[in-house]
C-alpha positions as CSV (number, residue, x, y, z in Angstrom):
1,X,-12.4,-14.2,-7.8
2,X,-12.8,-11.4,-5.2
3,X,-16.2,-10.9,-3.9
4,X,-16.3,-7.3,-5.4
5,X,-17.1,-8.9,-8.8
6,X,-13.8,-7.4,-10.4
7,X,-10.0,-6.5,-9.2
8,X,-8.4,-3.8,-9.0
9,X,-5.0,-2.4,-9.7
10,X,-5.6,0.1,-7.0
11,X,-4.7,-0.7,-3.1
12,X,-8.1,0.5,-2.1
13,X,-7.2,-0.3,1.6
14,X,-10.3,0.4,4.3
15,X,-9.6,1.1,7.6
16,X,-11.5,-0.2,10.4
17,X,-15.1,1.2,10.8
18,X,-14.5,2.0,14.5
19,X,-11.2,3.3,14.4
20,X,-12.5,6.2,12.0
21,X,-15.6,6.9,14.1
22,X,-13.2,7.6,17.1
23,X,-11.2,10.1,15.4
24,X,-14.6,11.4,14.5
25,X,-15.6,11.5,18.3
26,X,-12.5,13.5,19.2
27,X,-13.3,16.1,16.8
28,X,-16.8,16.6,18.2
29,X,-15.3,16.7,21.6
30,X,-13.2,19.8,20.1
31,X,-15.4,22.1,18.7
32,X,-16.1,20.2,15.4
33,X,-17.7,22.1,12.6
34,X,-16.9,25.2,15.1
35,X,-13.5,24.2,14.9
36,X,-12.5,23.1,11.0
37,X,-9.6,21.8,10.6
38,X,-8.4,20.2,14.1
39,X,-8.6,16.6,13.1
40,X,-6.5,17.7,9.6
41,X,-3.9,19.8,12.2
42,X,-3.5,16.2,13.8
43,X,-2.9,14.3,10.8
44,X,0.1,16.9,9.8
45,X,1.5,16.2,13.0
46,X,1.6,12.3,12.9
47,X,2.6,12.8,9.3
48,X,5.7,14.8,10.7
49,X,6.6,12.0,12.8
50,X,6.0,9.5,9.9
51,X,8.0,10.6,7.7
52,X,11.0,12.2,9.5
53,X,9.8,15.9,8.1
54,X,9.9,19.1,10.0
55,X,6.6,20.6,8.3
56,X,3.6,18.4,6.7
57,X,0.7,20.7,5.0
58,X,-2.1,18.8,3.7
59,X,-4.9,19.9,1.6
60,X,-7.7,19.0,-0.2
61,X,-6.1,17.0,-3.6
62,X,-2.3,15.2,-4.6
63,X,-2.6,17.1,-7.7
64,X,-2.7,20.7,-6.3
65,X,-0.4,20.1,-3.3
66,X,2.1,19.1,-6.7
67,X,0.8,22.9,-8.5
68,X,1.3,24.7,-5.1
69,X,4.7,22.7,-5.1
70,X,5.7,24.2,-8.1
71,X,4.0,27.4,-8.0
72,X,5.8,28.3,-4.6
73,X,9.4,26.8,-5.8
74,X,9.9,27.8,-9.3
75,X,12.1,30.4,-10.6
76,X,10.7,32.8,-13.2
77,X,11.2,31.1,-16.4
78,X,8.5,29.2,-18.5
79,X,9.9,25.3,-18.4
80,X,9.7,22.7,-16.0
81,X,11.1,19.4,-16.6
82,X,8.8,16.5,-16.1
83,X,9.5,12.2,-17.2
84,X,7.0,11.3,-19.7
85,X,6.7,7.8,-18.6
86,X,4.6,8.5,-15.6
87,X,0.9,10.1,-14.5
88,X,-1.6,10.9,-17.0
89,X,-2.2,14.0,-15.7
90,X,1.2,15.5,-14.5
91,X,1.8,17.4,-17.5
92,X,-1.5,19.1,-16.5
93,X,-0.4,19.9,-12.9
94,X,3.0,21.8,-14.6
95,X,0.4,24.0,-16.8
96,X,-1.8,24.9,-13.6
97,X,2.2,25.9,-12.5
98,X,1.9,28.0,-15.2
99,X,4.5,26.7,-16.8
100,X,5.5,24.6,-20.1
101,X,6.3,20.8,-19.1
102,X,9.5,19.8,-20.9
103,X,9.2,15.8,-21.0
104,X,12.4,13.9,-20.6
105,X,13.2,10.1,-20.5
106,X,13.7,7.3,-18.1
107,X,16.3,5.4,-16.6
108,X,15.7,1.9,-18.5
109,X,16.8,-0.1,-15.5
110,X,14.9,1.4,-12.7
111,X,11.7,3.3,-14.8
112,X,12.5,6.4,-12.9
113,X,13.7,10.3,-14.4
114,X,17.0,9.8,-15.7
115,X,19.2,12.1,-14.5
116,X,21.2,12.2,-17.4
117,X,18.5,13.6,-19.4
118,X,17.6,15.7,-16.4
119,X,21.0,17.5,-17.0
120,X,20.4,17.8,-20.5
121,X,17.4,19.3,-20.0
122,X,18.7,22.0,-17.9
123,X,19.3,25.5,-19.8
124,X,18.2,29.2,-19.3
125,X,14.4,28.5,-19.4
126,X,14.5,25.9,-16.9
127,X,12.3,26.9,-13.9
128,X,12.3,23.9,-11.7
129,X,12.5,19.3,-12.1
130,X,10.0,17.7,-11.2
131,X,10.9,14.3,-10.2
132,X,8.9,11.2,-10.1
133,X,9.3,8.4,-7.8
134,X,8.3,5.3,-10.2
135,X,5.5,2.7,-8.5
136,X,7.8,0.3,-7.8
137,X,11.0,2.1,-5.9
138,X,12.5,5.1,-6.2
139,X,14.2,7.4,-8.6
140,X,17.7,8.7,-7.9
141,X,17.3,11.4,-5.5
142,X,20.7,11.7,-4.6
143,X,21.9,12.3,-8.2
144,X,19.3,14.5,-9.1
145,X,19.8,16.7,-6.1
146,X,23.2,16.8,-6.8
147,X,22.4,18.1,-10.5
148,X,19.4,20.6,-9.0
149,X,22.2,22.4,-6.8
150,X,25.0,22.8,-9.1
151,X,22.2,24.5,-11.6
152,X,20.3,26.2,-8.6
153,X,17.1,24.9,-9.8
154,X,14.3,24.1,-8.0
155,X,13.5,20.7,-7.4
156,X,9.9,19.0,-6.0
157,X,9.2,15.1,-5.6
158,X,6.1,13.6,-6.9
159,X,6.3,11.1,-4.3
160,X,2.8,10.1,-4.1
161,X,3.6,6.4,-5.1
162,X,6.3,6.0,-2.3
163,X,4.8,6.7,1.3
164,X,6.3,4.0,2.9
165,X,9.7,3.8,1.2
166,X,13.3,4.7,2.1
167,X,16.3,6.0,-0.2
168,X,19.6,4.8,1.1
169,X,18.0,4.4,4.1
170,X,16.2,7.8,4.6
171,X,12.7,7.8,4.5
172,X,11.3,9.4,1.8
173,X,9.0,12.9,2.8
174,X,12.6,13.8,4.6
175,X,14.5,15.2,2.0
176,X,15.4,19.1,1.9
177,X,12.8,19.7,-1.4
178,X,9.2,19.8,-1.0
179,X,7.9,16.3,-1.5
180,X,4.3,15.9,-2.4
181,X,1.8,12.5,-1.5
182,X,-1.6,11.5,-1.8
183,X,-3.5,10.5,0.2
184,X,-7.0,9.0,-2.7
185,X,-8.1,5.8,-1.9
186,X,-6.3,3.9,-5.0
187,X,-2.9,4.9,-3.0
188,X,-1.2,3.2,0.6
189,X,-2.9,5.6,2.8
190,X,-6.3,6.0,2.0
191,X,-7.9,9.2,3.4
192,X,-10.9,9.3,0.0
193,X,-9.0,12.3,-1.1
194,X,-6.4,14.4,-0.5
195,X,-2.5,15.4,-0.2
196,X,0.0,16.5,1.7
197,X,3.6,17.9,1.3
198,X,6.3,16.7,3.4
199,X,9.3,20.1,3.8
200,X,11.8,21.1,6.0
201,X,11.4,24.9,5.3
202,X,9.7,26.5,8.0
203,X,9.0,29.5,5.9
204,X,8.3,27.6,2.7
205,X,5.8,25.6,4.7
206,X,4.0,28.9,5.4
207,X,3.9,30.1,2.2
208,X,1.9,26.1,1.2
209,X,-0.7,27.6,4.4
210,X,-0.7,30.7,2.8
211,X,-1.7,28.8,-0.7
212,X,-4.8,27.0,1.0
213,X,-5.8,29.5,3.0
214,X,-9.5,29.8,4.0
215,X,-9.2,33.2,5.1
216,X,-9.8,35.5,2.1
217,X,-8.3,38.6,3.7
218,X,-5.0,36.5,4.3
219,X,-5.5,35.5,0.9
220,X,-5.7,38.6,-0.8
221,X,-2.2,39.9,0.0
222,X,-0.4,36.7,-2.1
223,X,0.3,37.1,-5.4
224,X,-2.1,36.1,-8.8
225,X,-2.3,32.3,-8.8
226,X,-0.3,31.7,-5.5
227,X,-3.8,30.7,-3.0
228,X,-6.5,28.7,-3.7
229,X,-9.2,27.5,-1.1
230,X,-8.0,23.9,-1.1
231,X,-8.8,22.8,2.6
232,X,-8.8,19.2,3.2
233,X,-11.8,18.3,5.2
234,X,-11.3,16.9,8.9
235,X,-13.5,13.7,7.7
236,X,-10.8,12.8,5.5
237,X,-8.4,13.5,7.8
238,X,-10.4,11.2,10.2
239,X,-10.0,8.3,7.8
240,X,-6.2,9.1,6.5
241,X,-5.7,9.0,10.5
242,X,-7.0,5.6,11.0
243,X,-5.0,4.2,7.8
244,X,-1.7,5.6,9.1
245,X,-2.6,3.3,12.4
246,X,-3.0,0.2,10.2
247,X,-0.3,1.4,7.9
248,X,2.0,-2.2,9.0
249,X,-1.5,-4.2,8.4
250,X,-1.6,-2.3,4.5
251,X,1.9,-3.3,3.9
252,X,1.8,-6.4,5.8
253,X,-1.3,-7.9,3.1
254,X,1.0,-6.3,0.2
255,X,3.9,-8.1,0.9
256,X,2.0,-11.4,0.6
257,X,0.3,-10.4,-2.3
258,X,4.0,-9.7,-4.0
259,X,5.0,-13.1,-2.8
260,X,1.7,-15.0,-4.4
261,X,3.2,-12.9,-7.5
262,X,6.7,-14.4,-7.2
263,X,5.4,-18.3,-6.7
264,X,2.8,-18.1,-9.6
265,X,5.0,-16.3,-12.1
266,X,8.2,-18.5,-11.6
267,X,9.0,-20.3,-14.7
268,X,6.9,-18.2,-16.5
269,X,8.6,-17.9,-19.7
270,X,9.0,-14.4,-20.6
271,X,7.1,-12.5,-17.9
272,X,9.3,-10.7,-15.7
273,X,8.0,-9.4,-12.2
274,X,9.5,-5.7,-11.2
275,X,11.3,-6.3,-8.0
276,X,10.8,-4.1,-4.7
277,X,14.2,-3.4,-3.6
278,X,13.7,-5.0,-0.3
279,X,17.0,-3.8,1.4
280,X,15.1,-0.8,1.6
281,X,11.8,-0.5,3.3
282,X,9.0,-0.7,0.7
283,X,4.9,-1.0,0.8
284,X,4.9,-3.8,-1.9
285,X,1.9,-1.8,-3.0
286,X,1.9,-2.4,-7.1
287,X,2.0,-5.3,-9.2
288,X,3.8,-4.6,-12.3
289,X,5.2,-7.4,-14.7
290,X,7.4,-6.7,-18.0
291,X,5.6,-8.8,-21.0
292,X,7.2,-10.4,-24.0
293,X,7.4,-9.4,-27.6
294,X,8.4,-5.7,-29.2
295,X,4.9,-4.8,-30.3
296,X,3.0,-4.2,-27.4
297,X,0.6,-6.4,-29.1
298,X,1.1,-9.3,-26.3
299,X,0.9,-6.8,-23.6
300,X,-2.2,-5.5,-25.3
301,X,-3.9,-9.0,-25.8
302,X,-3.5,-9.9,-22.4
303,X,-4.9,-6.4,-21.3
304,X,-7.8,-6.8,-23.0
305,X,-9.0,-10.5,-22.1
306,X,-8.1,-10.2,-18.6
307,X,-10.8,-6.7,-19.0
308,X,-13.0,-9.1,-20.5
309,X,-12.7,-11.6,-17.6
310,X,-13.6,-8.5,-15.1
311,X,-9.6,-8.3,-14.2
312,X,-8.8,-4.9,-14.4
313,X,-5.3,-4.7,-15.7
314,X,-4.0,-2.4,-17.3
315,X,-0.9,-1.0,-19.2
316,X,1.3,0.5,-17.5
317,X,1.8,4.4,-17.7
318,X,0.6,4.0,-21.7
319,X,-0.2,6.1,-23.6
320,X,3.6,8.2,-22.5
321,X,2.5,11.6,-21.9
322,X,4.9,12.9,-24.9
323,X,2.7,11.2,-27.7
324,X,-0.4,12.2,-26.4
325,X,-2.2,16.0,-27.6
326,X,-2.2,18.5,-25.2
327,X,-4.3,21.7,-25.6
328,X,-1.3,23.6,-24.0
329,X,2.0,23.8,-25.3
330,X,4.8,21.2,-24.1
331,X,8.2,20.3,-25.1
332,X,9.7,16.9,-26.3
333,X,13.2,18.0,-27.9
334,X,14.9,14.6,-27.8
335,X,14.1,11.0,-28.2
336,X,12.9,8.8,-25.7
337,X,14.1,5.6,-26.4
338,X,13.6,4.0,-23.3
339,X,10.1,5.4,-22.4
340,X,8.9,4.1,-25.9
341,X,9.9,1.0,-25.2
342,X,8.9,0.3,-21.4
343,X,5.2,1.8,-22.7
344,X,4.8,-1.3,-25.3
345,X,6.2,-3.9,-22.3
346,X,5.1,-3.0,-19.5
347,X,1.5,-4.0,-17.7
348,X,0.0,-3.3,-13.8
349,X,-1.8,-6.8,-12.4
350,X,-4.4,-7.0,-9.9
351,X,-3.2,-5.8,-6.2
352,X,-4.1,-4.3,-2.7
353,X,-6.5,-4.6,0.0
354,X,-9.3,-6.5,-2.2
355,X,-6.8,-9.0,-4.2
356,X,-6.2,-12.3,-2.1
357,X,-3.9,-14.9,-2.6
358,X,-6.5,-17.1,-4.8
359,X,-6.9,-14.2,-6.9
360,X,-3.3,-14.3,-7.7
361,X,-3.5,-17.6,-8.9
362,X,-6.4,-17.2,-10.9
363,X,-5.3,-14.1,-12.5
364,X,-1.4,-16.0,-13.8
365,X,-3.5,-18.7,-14.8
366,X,-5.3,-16.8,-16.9
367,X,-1.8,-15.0,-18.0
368,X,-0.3,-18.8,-18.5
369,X,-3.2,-19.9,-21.3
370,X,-2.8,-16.5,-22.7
371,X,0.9,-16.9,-23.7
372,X,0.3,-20.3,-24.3
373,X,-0.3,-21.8,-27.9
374,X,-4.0,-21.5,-27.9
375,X,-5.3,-20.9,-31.6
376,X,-7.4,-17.7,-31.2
377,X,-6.6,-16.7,-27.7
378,X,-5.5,-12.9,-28.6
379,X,-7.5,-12.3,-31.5
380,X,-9.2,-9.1,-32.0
């Protein structure tokens, strides 16, 4: 069991002490607190070069790079259309938008937006997608750019889950829509907190400064609701810095991690693993298995004695954000068929920087007695 006392589903990666301290030192050597926001400056830069993008902006959270994302691209009508199968609080980001989220389902086979429900979706109130990239892969951003041009909508990527991946070869943060990350520490580059929006609009890019802009004066000439003072600090930057340097060590301890998965759950009846599409390049950052039965009561029962064992699975994207209340209105038209279903099935295991290959085994053993025939082993 890890020496933390409990494991995570969160990659929770640490960069080296040293590393951090020395992008530290160079900011003191440059003005430091005289000089806010050099060390953030070079992280945008490096970013750039990461992900193939023109422009990088970071500031302070994931979560209002995403509302600045939409605030900045959306036409003027009140919907944007969101999946429901995804995070918990990304029909909240849409209402700080100031818009209505209008949920829509997933693709059953890869747990990303479908675009066919995308296009549906589209009518006269349609003010911008937002698509998801699912924690394991990607959605189709190809198809769904297709469908945003031939509507002339707005479209920005919640690509927070997929820093290190590539679509049909292009890495992902180089697309021409704004494309948002994190950078918290339960995600691959760990900076404590922040985001950052990859964009190959020069002027568009200005308009994200614009949004974060410390200078009140500057401030004052954008419209209601298009700035907010939503810096990111140069100490995060300092520690996002030193991750992006380690970034091949991150993914390198993932991929072994994914493998431990693949040994243990082999001939596991009924559990299926999610596969990383590994003719793409991928962080192998989430665990995330497909249990048996319809219920959701298997699932459920192994959520909560793995809890009780101080594994901290969970289920995966469940509650759907269409059957939860909202104090805010939202839209949920259709059906969602396959969201319904992947919410009762699916479950996120123990992973990243903390979990080592003995926890692997200990956590499918503990799977293995589960969904074996032990009188009283998922009661309650």
């Amino acid at each position: 069991m890890s020496s933390t006392g409990f494991l995570s589903t969160s990659n929770l990666y640490e960069p080296e002490k040293e590393r951090i301290l020395g992008y530290v030192d160079q900011w003191l050597e440059n003005g430091g607190e005289s000089r806010p926001g050099w060390l953030v400056s070079l992280l945008e830069k490096r970013l750039c070069e990461y992900h193939q993008a023109e422009h990088c902006v970071a500031m302070s959270t994931g979560f209002w790079s995403l509302v600045a994302s939409l605030r900045l691209s959306a036409l003027d009508a009140p919907e944007v259309i969101i999946p429901s199968f995804t995070y918990r609080r990304l029909a909240d980001v849409v209402f700080w938008a100031g818009k209505v989220p209008r949920f829509v389902d997933i693709d059953e086979s890869t747990l990303a937006i479908s675009p066919e429900s995308v296009e549906r979706a589209i009518g006269s109130n349609t003010a911008a997608i937002l698509a998801v990239h699912p924690i394991v892969n990607c959605c189709d951003v190809s198809r769904l750019t297709e469908i945003a041009a031939k509507y002339a909508v707005p479209m920005v990527i919640d690509a927070v889950e997929s820093v290190h991946e590539t679509w049909q070869g292009k890495r992902v943060g180089s697309f021409d829509v704004p494309e948002v990350f994190s950078l918290h520490a339960s995600k691959l580059i760990n900076g404590l907190e922040g985001g950052y929006v990859c964009v190959n609009d020069s002027a568009y890019a200005g308009r994200l400064r614009d949004f974060r802009s410390r200078d009140k004066s500057n401030a004052r000439r954008l419209k209601p609701g298009h700035w907010l003072a939503s810096d990111m600090p140069d100490i995060h930057a300092a520690f996002a810095l030193a991750g992006l340097d380690e970034i091949e060590e991150n993914v390198r301890h993932n991929r072994k991690i994914y493998r431990a998965y693949q040994r243990e759950l082999k001939g596991v009846a009924g559990i299926r693993l999610l596969a990383f599409d590994e003719a793409q390049q991928t962080s192998f950052k989430n665990i995330v298995v497909e249990v048996p039965g319809v219920s959701g009561e298997e699932r459920d029962c192994i959520v909560r004695n793995l809890n009780q064992a101080g594994v901290l699975a969970r289920a995966h994207y469940s509650p759907p954000l269409h059957s939860k209340s909202h104090e805010y209105p939202v839209l949920c038209p259709e059906p969602l068929p396959a969201t319904e279903r992947a919410a009762r099935a699916l479950l996120n295991l123990p992973c990243g920087f903390r979990v080592s290959e003995a926890d692997v085994t200990h956590v499918v053993a503990m799977i293995k007695s589960l969904l074996s025939d032990v009188p009283g082993s998922c009661d309650g």
